[in-house]
KOLVODO-82299 format. One line per field, with one value per residue (C-alpha): residue number from 1; x, y, z. Coordinates in Angstrom, 1 decimal. Example, Ala and Ser with C-alpha at 12.3 -4.5 7.8 and 13.67 -1.06 7.14 Angstrom:
nr	c(1:2)
east	c(12.3:13.7)
north	c(-4.5:-1.1)
up	c(7.8:7.1)
This chain:
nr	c(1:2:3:4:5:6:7:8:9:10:11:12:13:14:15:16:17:18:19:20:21:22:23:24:25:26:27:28:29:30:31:32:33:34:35:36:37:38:39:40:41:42:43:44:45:46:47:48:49:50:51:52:53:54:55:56:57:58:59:60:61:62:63:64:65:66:67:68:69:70:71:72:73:74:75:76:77:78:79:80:81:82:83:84:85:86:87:88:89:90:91:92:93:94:95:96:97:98:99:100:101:102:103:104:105:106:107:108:109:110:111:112:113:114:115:116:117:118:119:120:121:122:123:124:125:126:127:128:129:130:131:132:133:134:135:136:137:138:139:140:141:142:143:144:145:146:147:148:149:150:151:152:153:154:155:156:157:158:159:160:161:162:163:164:165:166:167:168:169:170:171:172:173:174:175:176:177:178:179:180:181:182:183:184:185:186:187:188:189:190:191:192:193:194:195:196:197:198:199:200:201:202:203:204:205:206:207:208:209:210:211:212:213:214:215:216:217:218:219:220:221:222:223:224:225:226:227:228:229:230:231:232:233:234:235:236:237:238:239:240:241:242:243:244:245:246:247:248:249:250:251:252:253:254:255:256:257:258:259:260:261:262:263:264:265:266:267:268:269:270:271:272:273:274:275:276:277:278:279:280:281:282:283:284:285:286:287:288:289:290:291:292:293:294:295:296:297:298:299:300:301:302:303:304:305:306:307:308:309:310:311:312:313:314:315:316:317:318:319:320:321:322:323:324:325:326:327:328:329:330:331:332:333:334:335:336:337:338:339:340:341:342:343:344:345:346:347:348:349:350:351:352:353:354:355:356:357:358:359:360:361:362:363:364:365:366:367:368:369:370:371:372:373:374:375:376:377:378:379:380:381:382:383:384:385:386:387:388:389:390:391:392:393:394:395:396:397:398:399:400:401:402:403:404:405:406:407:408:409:410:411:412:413:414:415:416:417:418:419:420:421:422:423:424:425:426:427:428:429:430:431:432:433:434:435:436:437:438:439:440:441:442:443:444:445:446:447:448:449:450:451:452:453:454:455:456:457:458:459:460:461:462:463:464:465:466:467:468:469:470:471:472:473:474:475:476:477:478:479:480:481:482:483:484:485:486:487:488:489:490:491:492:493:494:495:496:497:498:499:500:501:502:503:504:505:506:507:508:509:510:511:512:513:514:515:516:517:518:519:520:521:522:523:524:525:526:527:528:529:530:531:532:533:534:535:536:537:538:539:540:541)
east	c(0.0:1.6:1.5:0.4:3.0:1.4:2.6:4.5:6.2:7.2:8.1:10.7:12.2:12.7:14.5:16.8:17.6:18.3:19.3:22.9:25.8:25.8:22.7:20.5:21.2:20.1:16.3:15.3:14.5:11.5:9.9:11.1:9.1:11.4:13.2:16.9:18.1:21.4:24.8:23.5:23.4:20.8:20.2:16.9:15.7:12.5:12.0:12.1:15.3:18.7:16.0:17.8:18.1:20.1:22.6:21.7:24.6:26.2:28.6:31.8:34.0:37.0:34.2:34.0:31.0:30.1:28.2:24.8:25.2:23.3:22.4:23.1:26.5:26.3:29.0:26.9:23.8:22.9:21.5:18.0:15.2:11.3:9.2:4.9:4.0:6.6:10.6:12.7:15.5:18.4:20.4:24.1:26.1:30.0:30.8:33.3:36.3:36.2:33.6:30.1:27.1:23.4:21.6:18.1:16.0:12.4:9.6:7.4:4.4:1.8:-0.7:-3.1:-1.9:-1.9:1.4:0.8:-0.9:1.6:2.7:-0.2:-1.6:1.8:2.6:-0.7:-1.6:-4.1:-6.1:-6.0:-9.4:-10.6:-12.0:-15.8:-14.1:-14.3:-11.3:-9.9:-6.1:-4.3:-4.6:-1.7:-1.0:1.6:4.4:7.1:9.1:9.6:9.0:12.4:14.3:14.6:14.9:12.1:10.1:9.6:8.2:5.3:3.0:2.8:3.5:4.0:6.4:5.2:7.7:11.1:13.4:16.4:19.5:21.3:25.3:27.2:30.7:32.2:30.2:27.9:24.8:22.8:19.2:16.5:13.6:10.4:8.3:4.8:3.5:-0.2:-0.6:-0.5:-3.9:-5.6:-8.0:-9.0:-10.8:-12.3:-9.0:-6.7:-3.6:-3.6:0.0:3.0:3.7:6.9:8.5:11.7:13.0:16.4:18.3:22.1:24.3:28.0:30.6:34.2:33.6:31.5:28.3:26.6:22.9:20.5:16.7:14.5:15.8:13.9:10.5:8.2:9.3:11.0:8.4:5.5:5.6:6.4:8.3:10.3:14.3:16.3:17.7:14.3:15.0:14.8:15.0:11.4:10.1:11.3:12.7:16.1:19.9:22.5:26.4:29.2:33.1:36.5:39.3:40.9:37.4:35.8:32.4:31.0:27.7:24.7:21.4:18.4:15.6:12.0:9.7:6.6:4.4:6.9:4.8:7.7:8.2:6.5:3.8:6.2:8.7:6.8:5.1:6.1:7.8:11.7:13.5:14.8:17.4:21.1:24.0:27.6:30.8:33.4:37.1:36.8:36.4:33.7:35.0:33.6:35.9:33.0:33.8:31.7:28.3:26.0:22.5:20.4:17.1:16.9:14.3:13.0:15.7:18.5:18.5:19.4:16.8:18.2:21.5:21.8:24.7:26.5:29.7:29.6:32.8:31.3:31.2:33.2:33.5:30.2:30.5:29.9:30.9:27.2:28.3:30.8:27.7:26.0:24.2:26.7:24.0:24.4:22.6:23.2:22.4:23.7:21.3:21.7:18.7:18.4:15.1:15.3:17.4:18.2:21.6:22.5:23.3:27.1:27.4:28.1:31.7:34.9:33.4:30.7:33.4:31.1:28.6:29.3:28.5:24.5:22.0:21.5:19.8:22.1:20.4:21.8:20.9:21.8:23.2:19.3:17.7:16.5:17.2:19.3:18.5:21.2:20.1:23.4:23.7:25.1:28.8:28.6:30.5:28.2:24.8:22.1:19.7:19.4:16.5:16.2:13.6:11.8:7.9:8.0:10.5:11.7:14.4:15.0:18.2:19.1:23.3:24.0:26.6:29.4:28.0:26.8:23.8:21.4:18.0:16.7:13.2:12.1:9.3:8.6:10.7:14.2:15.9:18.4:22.1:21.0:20.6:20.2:17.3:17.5:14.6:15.0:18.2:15.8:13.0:15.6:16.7:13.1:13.3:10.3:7.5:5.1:5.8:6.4:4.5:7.1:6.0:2.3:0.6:2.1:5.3:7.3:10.4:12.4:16.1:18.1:21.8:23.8:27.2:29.2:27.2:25.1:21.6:18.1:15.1:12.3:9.5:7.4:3.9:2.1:-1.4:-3.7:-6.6:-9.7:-12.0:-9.6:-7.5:-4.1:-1.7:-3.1:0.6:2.1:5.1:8.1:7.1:9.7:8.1:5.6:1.7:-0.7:-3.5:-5.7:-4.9:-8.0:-8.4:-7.5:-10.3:-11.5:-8.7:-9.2:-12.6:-11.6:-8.8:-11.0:-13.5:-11.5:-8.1:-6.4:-2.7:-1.0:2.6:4.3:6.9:8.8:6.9:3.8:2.9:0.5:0.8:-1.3:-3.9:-5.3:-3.5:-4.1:-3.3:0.0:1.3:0.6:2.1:5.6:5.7:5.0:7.2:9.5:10.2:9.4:9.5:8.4:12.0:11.4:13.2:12.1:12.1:8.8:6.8:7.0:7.2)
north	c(0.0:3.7:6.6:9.8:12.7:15.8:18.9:19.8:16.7:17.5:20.9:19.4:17.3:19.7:22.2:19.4:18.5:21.9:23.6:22.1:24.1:26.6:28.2:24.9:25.8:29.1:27.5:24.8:22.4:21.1:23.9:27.2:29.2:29.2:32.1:30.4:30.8:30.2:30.6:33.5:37.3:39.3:42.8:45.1:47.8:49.6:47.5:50.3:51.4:49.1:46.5:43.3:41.4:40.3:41.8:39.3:39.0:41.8:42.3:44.0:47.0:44.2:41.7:39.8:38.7:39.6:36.5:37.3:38.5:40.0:43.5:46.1:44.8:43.1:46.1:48.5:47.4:49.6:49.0:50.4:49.8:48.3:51.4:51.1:49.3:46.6:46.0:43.6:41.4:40.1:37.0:36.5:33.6:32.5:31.8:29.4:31.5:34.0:36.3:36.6:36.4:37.2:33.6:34.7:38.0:38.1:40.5:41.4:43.5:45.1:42.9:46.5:49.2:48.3:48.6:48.5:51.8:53.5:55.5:55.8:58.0:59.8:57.8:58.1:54.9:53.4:50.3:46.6:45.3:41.8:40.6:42.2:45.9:45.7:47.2:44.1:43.2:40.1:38.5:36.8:32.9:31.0:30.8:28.7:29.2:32.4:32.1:30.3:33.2:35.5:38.5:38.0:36.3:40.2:41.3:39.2:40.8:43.5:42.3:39.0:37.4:37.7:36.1:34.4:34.9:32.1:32.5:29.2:29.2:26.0:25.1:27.5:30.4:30.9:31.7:29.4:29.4:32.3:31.0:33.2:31.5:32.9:32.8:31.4:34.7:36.6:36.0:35.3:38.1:36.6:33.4:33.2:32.5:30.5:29.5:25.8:25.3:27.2:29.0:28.5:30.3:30.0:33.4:32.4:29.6:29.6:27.0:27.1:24.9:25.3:28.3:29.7:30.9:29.0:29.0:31.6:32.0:34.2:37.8:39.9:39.0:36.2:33.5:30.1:28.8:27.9:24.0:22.9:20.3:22.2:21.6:24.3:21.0:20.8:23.7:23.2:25.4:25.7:25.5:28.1:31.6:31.4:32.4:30.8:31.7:30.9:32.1:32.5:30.7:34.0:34.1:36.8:36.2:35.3:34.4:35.9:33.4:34.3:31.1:31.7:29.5:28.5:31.2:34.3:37.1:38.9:36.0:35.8:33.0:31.5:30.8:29.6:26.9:23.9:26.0:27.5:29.5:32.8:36.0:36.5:38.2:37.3:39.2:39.5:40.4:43.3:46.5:48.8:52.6:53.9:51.5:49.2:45.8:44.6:42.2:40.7:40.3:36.7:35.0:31.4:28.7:26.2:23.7:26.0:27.1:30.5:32.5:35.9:37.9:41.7:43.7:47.4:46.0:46.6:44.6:41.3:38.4:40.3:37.7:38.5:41.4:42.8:46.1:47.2:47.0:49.7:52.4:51.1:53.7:54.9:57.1:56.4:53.1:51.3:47.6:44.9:42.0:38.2:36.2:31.8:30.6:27.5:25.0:24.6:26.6:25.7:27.5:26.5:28.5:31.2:29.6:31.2:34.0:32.9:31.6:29.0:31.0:30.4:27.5:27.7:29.3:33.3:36.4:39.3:42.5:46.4:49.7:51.6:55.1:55.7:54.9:51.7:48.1:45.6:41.8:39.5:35.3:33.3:29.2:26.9:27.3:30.2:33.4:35.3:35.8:34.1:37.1:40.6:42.8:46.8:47.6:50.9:50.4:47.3:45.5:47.9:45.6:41.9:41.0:36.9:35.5:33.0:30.3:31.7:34.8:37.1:38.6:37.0:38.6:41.9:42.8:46.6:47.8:51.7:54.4:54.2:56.2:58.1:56.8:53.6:51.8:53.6:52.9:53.8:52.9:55.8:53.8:51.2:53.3:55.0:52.0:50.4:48.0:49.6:50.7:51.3:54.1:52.0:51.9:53.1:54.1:52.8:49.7:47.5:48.9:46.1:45.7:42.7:42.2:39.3:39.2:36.7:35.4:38.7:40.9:42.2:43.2:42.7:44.1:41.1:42.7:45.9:47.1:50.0:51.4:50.4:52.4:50.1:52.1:52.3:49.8:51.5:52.5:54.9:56.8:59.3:57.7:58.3:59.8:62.4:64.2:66.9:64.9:66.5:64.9:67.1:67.2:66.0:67.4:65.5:64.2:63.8:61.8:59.7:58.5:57.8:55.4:54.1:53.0:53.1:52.3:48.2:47.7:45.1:43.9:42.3:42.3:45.6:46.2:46.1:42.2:41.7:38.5:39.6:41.9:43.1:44.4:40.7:38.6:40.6:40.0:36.4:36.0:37.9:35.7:32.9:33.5:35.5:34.1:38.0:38.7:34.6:34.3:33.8:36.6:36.2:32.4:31.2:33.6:33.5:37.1)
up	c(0.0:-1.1:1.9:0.5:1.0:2.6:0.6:3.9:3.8:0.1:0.9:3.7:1.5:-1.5:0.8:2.2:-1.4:-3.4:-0.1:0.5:1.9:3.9:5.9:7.0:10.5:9.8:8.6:10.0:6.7:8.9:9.9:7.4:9.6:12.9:13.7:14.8:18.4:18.1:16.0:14.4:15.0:14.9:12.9:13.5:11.0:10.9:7.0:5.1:5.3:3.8:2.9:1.7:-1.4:-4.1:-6.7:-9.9:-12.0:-14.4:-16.6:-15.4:-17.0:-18.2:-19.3:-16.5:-14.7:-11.6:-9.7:-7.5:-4.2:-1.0:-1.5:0.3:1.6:5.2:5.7:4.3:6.8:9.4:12.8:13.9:15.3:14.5:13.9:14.8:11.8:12.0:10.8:9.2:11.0:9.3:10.6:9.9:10.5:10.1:6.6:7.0:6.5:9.3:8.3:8.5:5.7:5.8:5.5:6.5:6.6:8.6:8.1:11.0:10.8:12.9:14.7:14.7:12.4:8.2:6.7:3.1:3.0:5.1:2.4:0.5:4.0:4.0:7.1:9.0:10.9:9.9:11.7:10.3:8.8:8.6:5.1:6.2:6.7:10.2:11.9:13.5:15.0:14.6:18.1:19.7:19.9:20.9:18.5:20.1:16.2:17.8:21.5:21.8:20.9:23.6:22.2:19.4:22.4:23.6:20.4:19.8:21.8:19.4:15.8:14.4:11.7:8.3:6.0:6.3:3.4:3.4:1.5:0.7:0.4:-1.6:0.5:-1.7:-0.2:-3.9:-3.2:-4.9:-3.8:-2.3:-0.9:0.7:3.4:4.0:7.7:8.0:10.4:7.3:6.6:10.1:9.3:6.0:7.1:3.4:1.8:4.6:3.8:4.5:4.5:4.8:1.4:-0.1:-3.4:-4.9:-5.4:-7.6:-8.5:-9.2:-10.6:-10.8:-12.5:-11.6:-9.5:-12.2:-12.5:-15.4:-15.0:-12.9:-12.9:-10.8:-12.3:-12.5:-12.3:-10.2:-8.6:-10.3:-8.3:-6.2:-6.0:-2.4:-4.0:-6.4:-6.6:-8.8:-9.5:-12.0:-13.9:-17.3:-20.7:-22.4:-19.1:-16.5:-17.4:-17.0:-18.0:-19.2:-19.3:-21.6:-20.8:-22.7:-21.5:-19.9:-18.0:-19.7:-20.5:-24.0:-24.1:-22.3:-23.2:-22.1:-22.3:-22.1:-19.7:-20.9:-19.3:-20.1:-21.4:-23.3:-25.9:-29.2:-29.8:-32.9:-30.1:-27.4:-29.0:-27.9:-25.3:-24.9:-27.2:-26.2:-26.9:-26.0:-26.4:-27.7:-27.4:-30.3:-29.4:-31.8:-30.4:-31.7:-32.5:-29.1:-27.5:-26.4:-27.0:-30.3:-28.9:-31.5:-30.4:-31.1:-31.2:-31.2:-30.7:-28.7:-30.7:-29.8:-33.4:-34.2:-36.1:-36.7:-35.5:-35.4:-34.1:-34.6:-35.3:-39.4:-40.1:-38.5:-41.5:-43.8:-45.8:-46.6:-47.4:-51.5:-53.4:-52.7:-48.9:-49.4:-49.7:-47.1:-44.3:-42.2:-40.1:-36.2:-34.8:-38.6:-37.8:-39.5:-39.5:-40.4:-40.7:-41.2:-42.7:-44.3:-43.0:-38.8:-37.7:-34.5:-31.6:-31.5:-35.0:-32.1:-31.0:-32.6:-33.3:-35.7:-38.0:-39.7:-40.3:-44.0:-43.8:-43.8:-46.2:-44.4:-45.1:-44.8:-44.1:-44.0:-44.7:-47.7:-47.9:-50.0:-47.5:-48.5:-47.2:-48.9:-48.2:-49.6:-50.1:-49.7:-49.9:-47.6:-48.3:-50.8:-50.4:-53.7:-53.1:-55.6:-54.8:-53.5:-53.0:-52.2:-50.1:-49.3:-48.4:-51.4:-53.0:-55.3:-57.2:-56.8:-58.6:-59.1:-59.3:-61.3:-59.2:-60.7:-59.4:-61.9:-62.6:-64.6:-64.2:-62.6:-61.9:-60.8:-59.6:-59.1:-59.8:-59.0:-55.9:-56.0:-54.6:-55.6:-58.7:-62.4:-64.8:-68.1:-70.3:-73.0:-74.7:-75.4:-76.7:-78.9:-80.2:-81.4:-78.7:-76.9:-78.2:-75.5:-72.4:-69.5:-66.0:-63.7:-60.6:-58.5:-59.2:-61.6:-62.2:-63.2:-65.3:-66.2:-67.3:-68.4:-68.2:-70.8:-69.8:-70.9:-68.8:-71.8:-70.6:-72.4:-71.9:-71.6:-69.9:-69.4:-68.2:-69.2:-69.3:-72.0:-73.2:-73.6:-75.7:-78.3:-77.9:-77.7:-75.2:-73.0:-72.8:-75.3:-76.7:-77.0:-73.3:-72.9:-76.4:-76.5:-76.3:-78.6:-76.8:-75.2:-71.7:-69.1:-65.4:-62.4:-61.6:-64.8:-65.9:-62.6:-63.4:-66.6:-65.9:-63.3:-65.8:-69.5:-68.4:-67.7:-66.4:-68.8:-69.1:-71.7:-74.3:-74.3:-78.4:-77.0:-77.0:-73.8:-71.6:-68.5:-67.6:-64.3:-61.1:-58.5:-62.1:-63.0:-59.3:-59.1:-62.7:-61.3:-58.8:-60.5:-63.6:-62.3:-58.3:-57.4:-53.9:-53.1:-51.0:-47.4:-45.9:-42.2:-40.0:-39.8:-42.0:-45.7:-47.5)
């Protein structure tokens, strides 16, 4: 026959498991709740004043990282004194090597005035209610968790503990684990909702490997946890919020990962589902101009996969990098931007420096001195691109490599901007190639050119207006002549296109092979792989 754990019972033995080291003498692993009475000192505030908690982990000046720790200072603690509304006692103990460390702090409130709305009345008192209104007071009851200390045995007749938080030490004086005990006193006036056990939260959880702090969860934000049973021992990535830490062999750190759990509110749906993922950041050795040491920025999923990179350091892959680099935007905050779509890239791609990042198909993404954004499509293993696009508000110009990496095709679409790329349509009017004035800026816009192996270009494909009731070109050609057609209004000329006037593209004499605005998009896509390249992991352009 199986004996059914209580949830205290659990709760015991989940503190005596994550709990080693250092401070079990300080709380009593069977019963959190009881103040210790001896090897420990005592410290007395008023609990507003040098409240304690803990220093998370942060990045140092030389790189180095600077493990969690009680804050403010035991040093830097000063003596006092509880005030009407209650106060905060800190216990120390030795720490094994001839000085002393905080291992547990206790708040104590009021059993008649409210503290929470202390200063919310600007420090008027005001009385305690029960969970009717009524102005109430928590009576006193034996307590022998706090009766046995015989200074805190004096106190009880006026306010009562109201939580216990215990700081857990390993042998090599780490913290590695903040717990928060909730007294059952706490909600004596509140019969309707009783706390039926004692209420225990994991605050933070810190794991180290060869003196190093690898792992931490709990900053900022709620609590790892609320299970009675819980061991930081459980922690796992997809399923708690928590932070992971790589180092260089001088002991600088490299790698800052951050993993979301599976109810963190700051991470998209696409990586949450089935859970995990997160963000990070990775330090180069390269120093940026400012003198700040170059960091690239990550996101990755809930395979450790990386989905997209960004950083400020503009030399990073130069391998990568083509002429059309060499005008890129130079305005402060430029952001170079590397995104993988199609097949996995996993997270080790980070090591050395990101030197194999060459070796997987990647989207590489900068701003251009125009003002538009250039997207470059490389292969696993390839240096060239196959494809680049120029962005403003569309894709303004998509332009496909051949593997030996020249240009083979070029598709534009509105007018061209200046800084960027040249378009010159008139050469081929003046040379009978086209016979039609061309669409070149607004809907259906499009202009295609082929590139044979010398470089020589061709003009395949053009749109233009066409004027339904007579079945011509709605355009004066050439366009840059005087038109001796009389010349309509604004409006006028609006409601007739609306009702007289079809967008067609075709062969650049006039030859139509589609009609309509939703038709000559599908058929550029379709024909012509226009803006179809999945630019962005997860979504498809």
């Amino acid at each position: 026959m199986k004996t059914r754990q209580s949830p205290l019972s659990l709760l015991v033995i989940a503190s005596a498991l994550c709990s080693g080291g250092r401070a079990l003498a300080c709380t009593d692993s069977l019963d959190p709740l009881a103040s210790p009475a001896t090897g420990v000192s005592l410290l007395f505030s008023n609990g507003q004043e040098g409240v304690v908690g803990v220093a998370t982990p942060r990045l140092l000046p030389g790189g180095r990282l600077a493990p969690p720790a009680i804050s403010p200072a035991l040093k830097e603690l000063k003596a006092g004194k509880f005030d009407q509304w209650g106060g905060g006692v800190v216990f120390t103990e030795d720490d094994g090597r001839g000085g002393k460390g905080v291992c547990r702090v206790e708040t104590w409130k009021s059993r008649n005035l409210n503290a929470v709305v202390r200063d919310s009345l600007g420090g008027k008192p005001e009385r305690l209610r029960d969970s009717d209104g009524r102005v109430a007071a928590i009576a006193y009851m034996p307590t022998p968790a706090q009766e046995r200390h015989p200074v805190l045995v004096k106190l009880l007749p006026h306010y009562y503990m109201s939580s216990a938080t215990a700081f857990y030490y390993d042998g090599s004086n780490n913290l590695i684990e903040v717990d928060r005990y909730m007294s059952p006193e706490a909600n004596r006036l509140n019969p309707k909702y009783p706390l039926k056990i004692i209420a225990r939260s994991v605050l933070y959880c810190f794991r180290y490997e060869d003196g190093r702090l690898v792992q931490s969860a709990g900053l900022p934000g709620p609590s790892v946890s609320k299970d009675p049973a819980f061991s930081c021992g459980q922690l796992k990535a997809g399923e708690h919020s928590l932070e992971r830490y790589r180092y260089n062999t001088d002991g600088t750190l490299r790698a800052m990962l951050n993993y979301y759990g599976e109810d963190d509110a700051d991470s998209s749906e696409s990586q949450r589902k089935p859970g995990g993922g997160g963000y990070g950041s990775i330090w180069l050795p390269e120093r940026l101009p400012s003198g700040e040491q170059a960091r690239v920025e990550v996101h990755f999923n809930s395979k450790d996969e990386l989905t997209d990179l960004s950083t400020t350091y503009l030399e990073f892959a130069a391998a990568d990098a083509q002429p059309s680099y060499a005008a890129r935007g130079d305005a402060g905050g430029s952001t170079l931007e590397y995104r993988f779509t199609v097949s996995p890239v996993p997270l080790s791609v980070t090591d050395k420096g990101f030197a194999a990042i060459g070796s997987y198909p990647r989207v590489r993404i900068f701003p251009h001195r125009s003002g538009m954004t250039v997207s470059e499509v490389f292969d696993a293993g390839s240096r060239r691109p196959r494809q680049r696009q120029w962005r403003s508000l569309d894709l303004n110009r998509q332009e496909m490599y051949g593997g030996n990496g020249k240009l083979i095709r070029v598709v534009q679409y509105g007018a061209a901007p200046q800084d960027a790329y040249e378009a010159d349509l008139k050469r081929y009017a003046e040379s009978g190639v086209l016979k039609v004035t061309p669409t070149t800026a607004g809907y259906a816009s499009y202009r295609v050119y082929d590139y044979d192996t010398a470089g020589k270009e061709r003009l395949v494909l053009v749109c233009w207006q066409h004027d339904v009731p007579s079945n011509k070109p709605l355009r004066h050609f050439p366009w840059w002549t005087p038109d001796p057609t009389p010349k309509r209004s604004k409006e006028e000329a609006l409601i007739y296109d609306m009702k007289n006037v079809a967008n067609r593209c075709g062969s650049p004499d006039g030859k139509m092979v589609i009609q309509g605005l939703s038709q000559i998009d599908a058929y550029m896509a379709k024909h012509y792989d226009y803006d179809v390249e999945k630019l962005s992991y997860g979504v498809a352009q």
